[in-house]
BAMI-330792 format. One record per residue: residue number from 0; residue in one letter; chain; x, y, z of N, C-alpha, C in turn. Coordinates in Angstrom, 2 decimals. Each point is the difference from the previous one (the first is absolute). Layout:
% BAMI-330792
  nr rest kette      nX      nY      nZ     caX     caY     caZ      cX      cY      cZ
 NUM    A     A       X       Y       Z       X       Y       Z       X       Y       Z
...
END
This chain:
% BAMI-330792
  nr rest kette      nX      nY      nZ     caX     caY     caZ      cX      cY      cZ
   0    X     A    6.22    7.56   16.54   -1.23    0.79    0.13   -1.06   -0.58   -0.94
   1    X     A   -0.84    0.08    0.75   -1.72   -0.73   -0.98   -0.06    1.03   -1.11
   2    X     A   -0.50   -1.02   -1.76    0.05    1.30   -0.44   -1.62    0.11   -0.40
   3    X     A   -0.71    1.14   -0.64   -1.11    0.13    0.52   -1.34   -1.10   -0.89
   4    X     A   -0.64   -0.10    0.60   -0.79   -0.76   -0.48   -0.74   -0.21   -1.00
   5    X     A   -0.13    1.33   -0.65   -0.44    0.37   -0.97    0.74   -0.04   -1.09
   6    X     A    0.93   -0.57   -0.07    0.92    0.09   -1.37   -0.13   -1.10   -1.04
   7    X     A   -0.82   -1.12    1.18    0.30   -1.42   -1.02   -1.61    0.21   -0.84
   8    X     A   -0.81    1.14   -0.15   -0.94    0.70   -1.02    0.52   -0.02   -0.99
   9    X     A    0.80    0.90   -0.16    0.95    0.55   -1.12   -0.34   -0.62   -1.36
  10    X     A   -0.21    0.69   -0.50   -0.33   -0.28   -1.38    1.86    0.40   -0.86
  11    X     A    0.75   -0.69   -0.74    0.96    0.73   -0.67    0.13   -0.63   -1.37
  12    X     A    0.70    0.11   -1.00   -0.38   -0.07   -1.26    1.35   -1.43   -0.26
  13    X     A   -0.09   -0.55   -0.66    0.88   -1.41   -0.58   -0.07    0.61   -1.67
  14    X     A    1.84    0.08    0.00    0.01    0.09   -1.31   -0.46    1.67   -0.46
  15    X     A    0.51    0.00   -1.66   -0.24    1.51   -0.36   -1.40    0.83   -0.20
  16    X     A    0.42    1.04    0.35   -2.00    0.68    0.04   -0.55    0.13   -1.57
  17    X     A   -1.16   -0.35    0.23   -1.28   -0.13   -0.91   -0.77    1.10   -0.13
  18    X     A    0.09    0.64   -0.92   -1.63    1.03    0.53   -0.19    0.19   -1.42
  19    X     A   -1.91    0.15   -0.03   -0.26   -0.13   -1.27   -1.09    1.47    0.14
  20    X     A    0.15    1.43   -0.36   -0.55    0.83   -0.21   -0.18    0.84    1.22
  21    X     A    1.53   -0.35    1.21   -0.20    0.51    1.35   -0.32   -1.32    0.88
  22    X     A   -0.79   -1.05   -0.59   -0.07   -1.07    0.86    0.79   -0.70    0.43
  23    X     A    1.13    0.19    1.17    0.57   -1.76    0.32   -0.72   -1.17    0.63
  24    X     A    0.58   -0.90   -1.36   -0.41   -1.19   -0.09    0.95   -1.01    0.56
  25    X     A    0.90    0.34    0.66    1.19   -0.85   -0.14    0.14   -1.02    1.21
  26    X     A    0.47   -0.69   -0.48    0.20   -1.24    0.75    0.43   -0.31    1.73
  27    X     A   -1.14   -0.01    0.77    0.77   -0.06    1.21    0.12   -1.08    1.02
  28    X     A   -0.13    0.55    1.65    0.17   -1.48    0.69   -1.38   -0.52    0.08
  29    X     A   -0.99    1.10   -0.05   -1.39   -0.61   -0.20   -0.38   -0.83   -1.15
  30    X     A    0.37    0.74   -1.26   -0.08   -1.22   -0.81    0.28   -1.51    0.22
  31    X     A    1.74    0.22    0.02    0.52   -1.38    0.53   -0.48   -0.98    0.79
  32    X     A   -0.70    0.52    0.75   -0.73   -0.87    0.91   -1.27   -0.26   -0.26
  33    X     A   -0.54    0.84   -0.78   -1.65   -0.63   -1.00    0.48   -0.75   -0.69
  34    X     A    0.94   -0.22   -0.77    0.50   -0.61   -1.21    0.57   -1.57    0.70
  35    X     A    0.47    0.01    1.34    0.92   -1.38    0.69   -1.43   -0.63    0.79
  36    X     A   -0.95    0.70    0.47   -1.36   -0.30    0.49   -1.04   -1.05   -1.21
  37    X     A    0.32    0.91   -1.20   -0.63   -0.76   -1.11    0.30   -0.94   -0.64
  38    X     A    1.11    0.29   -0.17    0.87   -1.48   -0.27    0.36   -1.28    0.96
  39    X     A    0.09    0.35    1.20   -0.02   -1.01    1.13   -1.80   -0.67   -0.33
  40    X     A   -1.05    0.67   -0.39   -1.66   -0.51   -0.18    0.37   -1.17   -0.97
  41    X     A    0.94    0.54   -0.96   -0.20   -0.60   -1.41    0.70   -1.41   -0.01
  42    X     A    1.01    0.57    1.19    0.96   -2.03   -0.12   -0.88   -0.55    0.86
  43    X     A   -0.24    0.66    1.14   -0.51   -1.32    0.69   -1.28   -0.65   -0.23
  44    X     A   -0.92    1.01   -0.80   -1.58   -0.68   -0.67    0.56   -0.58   -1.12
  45    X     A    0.65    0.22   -0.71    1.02   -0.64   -1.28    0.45   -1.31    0.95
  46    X     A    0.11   -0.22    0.66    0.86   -1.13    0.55   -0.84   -1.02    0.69
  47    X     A   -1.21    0.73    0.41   -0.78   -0.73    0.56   -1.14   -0.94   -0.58
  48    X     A    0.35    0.55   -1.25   -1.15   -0.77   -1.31    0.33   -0.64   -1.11
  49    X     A    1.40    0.25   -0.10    1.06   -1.27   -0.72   -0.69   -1.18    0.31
  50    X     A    0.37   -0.33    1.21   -0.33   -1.22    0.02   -1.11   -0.55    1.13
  51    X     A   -1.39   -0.36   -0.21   -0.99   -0.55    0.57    0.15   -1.24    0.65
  52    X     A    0.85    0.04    1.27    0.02   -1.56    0.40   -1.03    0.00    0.73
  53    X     A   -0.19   -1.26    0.18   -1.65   -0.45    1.05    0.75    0.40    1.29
  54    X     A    0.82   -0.40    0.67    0.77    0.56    1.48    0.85    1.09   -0.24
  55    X     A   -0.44    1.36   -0.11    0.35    1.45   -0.67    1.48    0.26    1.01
  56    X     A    1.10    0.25   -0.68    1.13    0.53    0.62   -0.22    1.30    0.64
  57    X     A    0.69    0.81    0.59   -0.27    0.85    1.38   -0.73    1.30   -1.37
  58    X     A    0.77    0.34   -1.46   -0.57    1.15   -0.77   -0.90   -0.46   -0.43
  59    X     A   -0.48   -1.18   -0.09   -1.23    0.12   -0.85   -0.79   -0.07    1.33
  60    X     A    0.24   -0.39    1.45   -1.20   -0.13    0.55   -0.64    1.77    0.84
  61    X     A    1.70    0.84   -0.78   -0.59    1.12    0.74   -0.71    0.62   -1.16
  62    X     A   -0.02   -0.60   -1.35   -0.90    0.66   -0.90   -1.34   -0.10   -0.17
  63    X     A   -0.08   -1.53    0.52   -1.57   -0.38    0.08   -0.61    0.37    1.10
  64    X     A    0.62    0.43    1.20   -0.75    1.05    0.94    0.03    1.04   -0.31
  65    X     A    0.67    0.66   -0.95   -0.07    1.58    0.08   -1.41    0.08   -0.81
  66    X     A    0.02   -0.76   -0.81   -1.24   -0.07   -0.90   -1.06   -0.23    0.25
  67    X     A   -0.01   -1.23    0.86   -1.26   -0.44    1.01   -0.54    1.30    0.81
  68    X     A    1.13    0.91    0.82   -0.31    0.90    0.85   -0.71    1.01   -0.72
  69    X     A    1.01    0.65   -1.01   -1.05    1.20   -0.93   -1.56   -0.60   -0.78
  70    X     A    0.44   -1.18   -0.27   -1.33   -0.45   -0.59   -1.55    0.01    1.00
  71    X     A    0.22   -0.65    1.04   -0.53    0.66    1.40   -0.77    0.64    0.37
  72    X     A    1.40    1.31    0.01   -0.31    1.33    0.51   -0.68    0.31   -1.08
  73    X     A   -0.01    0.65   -1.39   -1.26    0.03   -1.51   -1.52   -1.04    0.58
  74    X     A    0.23   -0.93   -0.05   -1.46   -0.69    0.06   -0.54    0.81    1.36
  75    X     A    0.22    0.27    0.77   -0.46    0.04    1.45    0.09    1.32    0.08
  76    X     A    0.32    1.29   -0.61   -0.35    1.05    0.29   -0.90    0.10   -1.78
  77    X     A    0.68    0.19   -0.93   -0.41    0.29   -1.25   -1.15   -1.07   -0.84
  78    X     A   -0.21   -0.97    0.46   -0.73   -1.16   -0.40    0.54   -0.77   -1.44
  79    X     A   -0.85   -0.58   -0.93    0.63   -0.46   -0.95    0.28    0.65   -0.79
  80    X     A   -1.01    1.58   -0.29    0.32    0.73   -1.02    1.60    0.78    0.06
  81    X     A    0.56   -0.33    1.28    1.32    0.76    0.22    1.14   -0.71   -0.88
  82    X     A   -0.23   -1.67   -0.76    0.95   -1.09   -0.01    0.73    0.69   -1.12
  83    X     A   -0.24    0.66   -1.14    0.56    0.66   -1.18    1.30    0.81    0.88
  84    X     A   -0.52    0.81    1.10    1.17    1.17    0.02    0.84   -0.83    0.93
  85    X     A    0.47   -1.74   -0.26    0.97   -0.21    1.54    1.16    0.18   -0.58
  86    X     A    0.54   -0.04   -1.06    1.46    0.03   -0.29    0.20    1.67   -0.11
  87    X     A   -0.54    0.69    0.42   -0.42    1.72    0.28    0.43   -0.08    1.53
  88    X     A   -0.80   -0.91    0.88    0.03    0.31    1.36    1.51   -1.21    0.63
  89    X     A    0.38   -1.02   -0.89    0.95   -0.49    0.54    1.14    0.32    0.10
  90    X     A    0.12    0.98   -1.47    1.68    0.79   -0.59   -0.39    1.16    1.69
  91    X     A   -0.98    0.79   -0.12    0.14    0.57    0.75    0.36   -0.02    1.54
  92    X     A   -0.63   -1.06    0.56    0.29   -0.85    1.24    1.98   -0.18   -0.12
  93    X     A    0.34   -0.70   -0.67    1.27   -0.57   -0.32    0.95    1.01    0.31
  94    X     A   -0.35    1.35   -0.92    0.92    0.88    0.02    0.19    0.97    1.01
  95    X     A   -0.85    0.19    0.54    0.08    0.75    1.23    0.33   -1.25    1.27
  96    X     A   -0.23   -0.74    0.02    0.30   -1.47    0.68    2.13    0.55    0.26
  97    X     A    0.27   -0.39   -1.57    1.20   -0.54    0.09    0.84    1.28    0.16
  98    X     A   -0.70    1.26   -0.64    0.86    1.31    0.51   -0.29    0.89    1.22
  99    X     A   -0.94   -0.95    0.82    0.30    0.32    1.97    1.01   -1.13    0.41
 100    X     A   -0.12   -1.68   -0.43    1.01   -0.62    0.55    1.27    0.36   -0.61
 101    X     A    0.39    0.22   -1.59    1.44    0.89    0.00    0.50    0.69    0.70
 102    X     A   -0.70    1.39    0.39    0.10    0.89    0.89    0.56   -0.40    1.08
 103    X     A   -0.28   -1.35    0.78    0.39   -0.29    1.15    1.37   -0.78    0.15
 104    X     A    0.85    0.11   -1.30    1.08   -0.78    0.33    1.39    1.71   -0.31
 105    X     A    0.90   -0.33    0.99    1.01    0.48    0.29    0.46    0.94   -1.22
 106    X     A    0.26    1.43    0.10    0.30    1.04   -1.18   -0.57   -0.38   -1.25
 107    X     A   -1.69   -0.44    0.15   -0.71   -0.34   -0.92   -0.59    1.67    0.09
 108    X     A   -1.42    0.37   -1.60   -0.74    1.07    0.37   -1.20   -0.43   -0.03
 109    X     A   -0.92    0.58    0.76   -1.19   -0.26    0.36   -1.00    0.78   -1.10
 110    X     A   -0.42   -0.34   -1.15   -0.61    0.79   -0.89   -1.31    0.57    0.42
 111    X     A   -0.99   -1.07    0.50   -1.17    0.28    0.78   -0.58    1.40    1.41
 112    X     A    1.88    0.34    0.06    0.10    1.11    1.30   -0.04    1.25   -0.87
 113    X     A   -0.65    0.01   -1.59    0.17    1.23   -0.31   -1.38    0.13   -0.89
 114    X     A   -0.80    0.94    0.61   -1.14    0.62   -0.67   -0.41    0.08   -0.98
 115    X     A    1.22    0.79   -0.78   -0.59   -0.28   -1.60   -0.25   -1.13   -0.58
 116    X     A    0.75   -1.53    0.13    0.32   -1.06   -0.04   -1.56   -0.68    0.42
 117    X     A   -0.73    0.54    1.28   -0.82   -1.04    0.14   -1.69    0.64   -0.26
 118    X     A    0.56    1.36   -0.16   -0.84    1.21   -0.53   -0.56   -0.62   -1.69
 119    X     A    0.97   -0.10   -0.72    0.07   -0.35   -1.50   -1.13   -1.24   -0.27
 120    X     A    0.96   -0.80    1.14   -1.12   -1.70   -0.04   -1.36    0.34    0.16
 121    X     A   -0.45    0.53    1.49   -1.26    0.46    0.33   -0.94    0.88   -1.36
 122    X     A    0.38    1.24   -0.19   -0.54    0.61   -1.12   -0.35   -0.70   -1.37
 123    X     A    1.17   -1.19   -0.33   -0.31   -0.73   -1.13   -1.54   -1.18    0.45
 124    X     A    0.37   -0.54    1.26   -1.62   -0.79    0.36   -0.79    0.58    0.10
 125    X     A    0.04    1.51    0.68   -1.26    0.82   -0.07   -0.75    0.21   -1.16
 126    X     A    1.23    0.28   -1.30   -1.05    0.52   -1.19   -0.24   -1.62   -0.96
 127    X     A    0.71   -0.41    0.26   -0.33   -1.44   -0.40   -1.41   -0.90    0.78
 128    X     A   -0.02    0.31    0.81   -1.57   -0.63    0.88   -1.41    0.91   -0.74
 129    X     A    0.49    1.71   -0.28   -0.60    0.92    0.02   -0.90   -0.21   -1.53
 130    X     A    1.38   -0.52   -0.89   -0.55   -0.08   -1.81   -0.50   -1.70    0.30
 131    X     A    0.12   -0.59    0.43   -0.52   -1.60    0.55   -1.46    0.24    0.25
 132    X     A   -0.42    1.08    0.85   -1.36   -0.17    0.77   -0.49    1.31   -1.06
 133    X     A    0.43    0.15   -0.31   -0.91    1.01   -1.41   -0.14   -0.93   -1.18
 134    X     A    0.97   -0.63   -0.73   -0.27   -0.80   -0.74   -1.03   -1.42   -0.16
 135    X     A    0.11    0.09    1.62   -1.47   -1.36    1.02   -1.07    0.87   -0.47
 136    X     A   -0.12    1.10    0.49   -1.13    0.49    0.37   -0.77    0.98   -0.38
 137    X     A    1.36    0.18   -1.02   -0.54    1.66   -0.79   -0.37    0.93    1.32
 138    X     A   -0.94    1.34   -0.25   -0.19    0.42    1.28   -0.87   -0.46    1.02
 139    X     A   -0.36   -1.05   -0.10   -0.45   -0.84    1.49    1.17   -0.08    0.93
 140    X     A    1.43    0.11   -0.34    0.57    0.04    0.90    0.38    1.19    0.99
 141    X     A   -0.76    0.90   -0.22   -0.35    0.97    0.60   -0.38   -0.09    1.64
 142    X     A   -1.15   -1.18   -0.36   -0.79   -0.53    1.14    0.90    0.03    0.94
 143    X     A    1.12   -0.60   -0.03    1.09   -0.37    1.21    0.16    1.18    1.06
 144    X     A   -0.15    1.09   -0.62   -0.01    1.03    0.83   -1.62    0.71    0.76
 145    X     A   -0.90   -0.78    0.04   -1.24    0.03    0.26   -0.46   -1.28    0.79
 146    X     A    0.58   -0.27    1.63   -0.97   -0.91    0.54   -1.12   -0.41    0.01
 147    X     A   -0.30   -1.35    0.15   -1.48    0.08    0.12   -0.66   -0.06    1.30
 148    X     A   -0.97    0.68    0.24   -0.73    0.17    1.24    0.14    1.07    0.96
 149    X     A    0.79    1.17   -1.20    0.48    1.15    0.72   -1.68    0.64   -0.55
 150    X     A   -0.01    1.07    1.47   -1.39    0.99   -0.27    0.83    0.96   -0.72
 151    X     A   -1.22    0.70   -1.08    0.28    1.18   -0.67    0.70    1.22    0.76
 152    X     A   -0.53    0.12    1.05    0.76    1.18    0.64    1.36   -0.05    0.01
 153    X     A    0.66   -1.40    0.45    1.12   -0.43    0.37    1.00   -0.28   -1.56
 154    X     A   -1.02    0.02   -0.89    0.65   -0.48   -1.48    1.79    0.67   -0.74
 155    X     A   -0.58    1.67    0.20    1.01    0.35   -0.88    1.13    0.20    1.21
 156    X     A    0.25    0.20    1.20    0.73   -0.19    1.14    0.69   -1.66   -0.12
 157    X     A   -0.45   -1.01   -0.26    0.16   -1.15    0.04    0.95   -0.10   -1.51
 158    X     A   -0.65    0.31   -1.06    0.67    0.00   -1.63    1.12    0.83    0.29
 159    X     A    0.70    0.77    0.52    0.73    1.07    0.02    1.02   -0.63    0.64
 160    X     A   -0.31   -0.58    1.67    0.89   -0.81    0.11    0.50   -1.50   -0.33
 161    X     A   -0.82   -0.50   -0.33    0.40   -1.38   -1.58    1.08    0.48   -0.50
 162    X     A   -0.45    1.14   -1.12    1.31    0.41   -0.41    0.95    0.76    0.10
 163    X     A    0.13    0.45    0.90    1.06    0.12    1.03    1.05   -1.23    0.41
 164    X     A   -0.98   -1.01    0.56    0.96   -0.61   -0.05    0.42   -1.16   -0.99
 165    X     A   -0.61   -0.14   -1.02    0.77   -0.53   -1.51    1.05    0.61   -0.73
 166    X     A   -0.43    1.01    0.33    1.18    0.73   -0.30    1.33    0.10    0.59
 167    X     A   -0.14   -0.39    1.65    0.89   -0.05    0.69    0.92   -1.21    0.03
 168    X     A   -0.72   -1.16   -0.45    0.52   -1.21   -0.38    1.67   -0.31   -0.62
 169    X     A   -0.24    0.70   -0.94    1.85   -0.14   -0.53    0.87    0.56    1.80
 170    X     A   -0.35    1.09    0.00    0.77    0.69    1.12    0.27   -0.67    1.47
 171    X     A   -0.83   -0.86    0.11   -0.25   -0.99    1.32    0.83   -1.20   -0.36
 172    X     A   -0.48   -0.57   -0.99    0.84   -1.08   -0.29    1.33    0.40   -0.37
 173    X     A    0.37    0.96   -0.52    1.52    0.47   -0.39    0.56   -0.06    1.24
 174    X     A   -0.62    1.01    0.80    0.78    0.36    1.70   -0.10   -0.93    0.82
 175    X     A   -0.69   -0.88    0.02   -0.10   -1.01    0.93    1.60   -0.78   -0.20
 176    X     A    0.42   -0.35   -1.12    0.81   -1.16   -0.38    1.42    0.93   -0.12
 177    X     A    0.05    1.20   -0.46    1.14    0.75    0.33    0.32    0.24    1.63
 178    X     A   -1.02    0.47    0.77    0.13    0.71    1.16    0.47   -0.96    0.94
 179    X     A   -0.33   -1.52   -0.12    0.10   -1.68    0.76    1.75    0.01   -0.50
 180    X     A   -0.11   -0.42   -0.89    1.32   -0.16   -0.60    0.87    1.22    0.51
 181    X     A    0.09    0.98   -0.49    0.91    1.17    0.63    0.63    0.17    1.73
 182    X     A   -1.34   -0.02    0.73    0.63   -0.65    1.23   -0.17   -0.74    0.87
 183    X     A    0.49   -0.92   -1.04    0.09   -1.25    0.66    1.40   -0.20   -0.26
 184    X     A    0.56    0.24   -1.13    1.58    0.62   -0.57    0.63    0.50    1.00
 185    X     A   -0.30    1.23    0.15    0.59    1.37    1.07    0.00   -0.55    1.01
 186    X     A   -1.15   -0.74    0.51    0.21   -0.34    1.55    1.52   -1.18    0.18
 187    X     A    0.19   -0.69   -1.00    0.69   -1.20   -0.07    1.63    0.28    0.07
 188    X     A   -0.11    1.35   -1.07    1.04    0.71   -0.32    0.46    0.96    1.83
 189    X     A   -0.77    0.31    0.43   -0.02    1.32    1.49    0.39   -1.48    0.90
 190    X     A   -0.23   -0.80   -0.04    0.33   -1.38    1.01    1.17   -0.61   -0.34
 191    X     A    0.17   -0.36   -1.62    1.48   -0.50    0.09    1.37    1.35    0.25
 192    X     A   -0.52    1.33   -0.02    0.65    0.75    0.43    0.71    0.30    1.39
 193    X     A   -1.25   -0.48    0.86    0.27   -0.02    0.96    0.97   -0.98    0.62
 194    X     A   -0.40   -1.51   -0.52    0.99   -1.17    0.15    1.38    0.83   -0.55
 195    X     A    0.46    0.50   -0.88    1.10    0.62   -0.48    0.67    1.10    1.63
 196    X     A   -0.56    0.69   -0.02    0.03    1.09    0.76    0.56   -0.66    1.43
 197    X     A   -0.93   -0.86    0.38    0.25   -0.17    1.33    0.94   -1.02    0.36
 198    X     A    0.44   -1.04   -1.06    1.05   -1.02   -0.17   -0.50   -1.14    1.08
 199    X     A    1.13   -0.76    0.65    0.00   -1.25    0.16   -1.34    0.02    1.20
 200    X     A    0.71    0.95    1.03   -0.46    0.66    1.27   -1.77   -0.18   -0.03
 201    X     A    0.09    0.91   -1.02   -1.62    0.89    0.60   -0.65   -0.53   -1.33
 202    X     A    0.13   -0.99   -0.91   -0.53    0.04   -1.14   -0.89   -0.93   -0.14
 203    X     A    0.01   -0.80    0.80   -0.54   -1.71   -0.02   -1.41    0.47    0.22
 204    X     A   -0.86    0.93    0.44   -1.05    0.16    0.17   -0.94    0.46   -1.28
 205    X     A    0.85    1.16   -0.77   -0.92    1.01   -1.31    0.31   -1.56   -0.89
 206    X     A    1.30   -1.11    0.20    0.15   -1.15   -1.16   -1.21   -0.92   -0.17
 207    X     A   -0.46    0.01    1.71   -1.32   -1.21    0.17   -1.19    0.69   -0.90
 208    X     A   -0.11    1.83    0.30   -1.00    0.51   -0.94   -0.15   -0.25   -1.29
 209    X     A    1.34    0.33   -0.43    0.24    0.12   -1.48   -0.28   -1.81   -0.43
 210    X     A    0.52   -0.82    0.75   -0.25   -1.67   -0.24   -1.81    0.16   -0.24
 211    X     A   -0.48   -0.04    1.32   -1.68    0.06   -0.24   -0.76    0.77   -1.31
 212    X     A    0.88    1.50    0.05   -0.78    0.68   -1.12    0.37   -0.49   -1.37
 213    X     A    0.74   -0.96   -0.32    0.38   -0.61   -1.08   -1.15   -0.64   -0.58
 214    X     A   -0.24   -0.96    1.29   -0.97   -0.74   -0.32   -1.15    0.46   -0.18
 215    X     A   -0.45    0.98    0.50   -1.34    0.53    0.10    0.03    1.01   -1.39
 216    X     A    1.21    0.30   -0.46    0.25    0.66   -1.46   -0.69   -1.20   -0.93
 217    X     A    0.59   -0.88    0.22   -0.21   -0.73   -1.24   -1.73   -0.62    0.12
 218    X     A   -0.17   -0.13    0.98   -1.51   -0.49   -0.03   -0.94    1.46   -0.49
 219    X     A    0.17    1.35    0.43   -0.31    1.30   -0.65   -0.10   -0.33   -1.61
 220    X     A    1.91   -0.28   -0.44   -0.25    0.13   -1.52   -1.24   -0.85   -0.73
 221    X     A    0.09   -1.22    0.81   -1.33   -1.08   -0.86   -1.26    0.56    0.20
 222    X     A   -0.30    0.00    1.21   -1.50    0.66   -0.07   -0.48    1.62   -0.74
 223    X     A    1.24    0.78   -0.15   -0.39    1.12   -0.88   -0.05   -0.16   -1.09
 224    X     A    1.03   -1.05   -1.19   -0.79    0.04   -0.97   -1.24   -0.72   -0.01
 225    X     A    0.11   -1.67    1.41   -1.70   -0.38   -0.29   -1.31    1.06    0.33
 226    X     A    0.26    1.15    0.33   -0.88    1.43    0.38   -0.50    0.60   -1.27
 227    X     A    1.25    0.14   -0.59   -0.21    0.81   -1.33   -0.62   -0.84   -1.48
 228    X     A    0.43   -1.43    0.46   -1.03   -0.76   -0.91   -1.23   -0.21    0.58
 229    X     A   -0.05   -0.44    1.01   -1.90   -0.09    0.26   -0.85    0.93   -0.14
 230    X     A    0.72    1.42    0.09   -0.44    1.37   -0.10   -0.34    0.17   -1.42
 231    X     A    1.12   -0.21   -1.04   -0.26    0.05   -1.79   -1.56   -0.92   -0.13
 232    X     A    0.20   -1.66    0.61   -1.37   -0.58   -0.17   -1.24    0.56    0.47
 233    X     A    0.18    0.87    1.17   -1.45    0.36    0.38   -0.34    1.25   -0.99
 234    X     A    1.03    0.34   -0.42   -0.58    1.38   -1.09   -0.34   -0.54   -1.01
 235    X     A    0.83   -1.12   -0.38   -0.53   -0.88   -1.00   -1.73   -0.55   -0.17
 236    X     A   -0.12   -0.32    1.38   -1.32   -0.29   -0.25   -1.40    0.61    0.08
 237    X     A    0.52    1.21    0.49   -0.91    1.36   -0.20   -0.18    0.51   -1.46
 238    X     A    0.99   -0.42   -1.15   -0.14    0.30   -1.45   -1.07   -1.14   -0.34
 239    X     A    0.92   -1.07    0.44   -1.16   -0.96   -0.25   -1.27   -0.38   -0.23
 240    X     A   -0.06   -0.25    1.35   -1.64   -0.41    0.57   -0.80    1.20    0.77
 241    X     A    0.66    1.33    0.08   -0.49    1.19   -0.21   -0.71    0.10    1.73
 242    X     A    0.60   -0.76    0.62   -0.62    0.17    1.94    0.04    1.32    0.40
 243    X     A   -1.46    0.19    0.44   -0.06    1.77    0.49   -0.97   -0.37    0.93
END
């Protein structure tokens, strides 16, 4: 019997409980997998910069594109003033990168399929863009929420929804990258169930799904964290260069 799809969520604890004043802190499979995500960043950019050959072996040549790519994406949405925050926008790229492709290997956990997790990230760029474009602009950065070429009538209707939706920003970008990830999981999980279920006979059909949706998983995981970084740069460059 398929078991249900929802289980490979599960959050459960590794090791003895932690709690510090009611808080558990303790160690779980989510951790584990932030912690094997981060450390997988650290050997292979560690490995890829050892050694500078002129004809780059396969890690260093995927380091000098990853770098090329984020470097890129900063100039071309954020301009030059963005170049300070790239080792800000590359850790970030990386890690959500490598903990959607974790996710996708066999009784792995998918850290990114859980809200608080991508909730935490979002809220930290939000108020981090937020003390960025105050510290630019002191309260000129105000302006951002004041188009230009809006008529007075239309003004405080227009300011109201600005911030509305700046505010909504953490929450969009959080849900976007949980809600993709989550089912895209479930669906993968409800298909290899079915291959289970229906055996030799009747199975070869939900297997071709589950084959396709593999693939189409993993091309999901890359472009959501490249979503959630181009998204950090364009807020980025609203602290910035202050576009209203």
């Amino acid at each position: 019997m398929a078991t249900n799809p929802m289980h490979q969520f599960n959050v459960y604890r590794i090791g003895p409980e932690i709690k510090i004043d009611q808080i558990d802190i303790s160690f779980t499979n989510a951790s584990l997998f932030m912690v094997i995500s981060s450390l997988f960043i650290l050997i292979i950019f560690n490995l890829g910069s050892v050694k500078k050959n002129i004809i780059p072996n396969k890690i260093q040549l995927l380091a000098e594109l990853s770098y090329s790519f984020i470097s890129k994406m900063i100039s071309d949405t954020a301009g030059s003033k963005g170049k300070p925050y790239f080792g800000f926008i590359f850790s970030l790229f990386m890690f959500v990168l490598f903990c959607n492709m974790l996710g996708m290997l066999p009784y792995a956990f998918t850290v990114t399929s859980h809200i608080i997790v991508t909730f935490v990230l979002a809220a930290f760029i939000f108020i981090g863009v937020t003390v960025i474009g105050f510290l630019k602009h002191g309260l000129g950065y105000l302006k951002l929420f004041v188009p230009s070429g809006v008529p007075i009538v239309l003004l405080p209707l227009i300011v109201i929804i600005e911030v509305i939706s700046y505010l909504s920003r953490p929450i969009s970008l959080s849900v976007r990258l949980f809600a993709n990830m989550m089912a895209g999981h479930t669906m993968m999980k409800v298909f290899g169930g079915f291959v289970i279920s229906l055996g030799l006979v009747g199975g070869w059909l939900p297997l071709g799904f589950s084959v396709a949706l593999t693939g189409l998983e993993i091309l999901v995981a890359f472009l959501q964290a490249y979503v959630f970084a181009i998204l950090t740069c364009i807020y980025l460059n609203d602290a910035l260069n202050l576009h209203h």
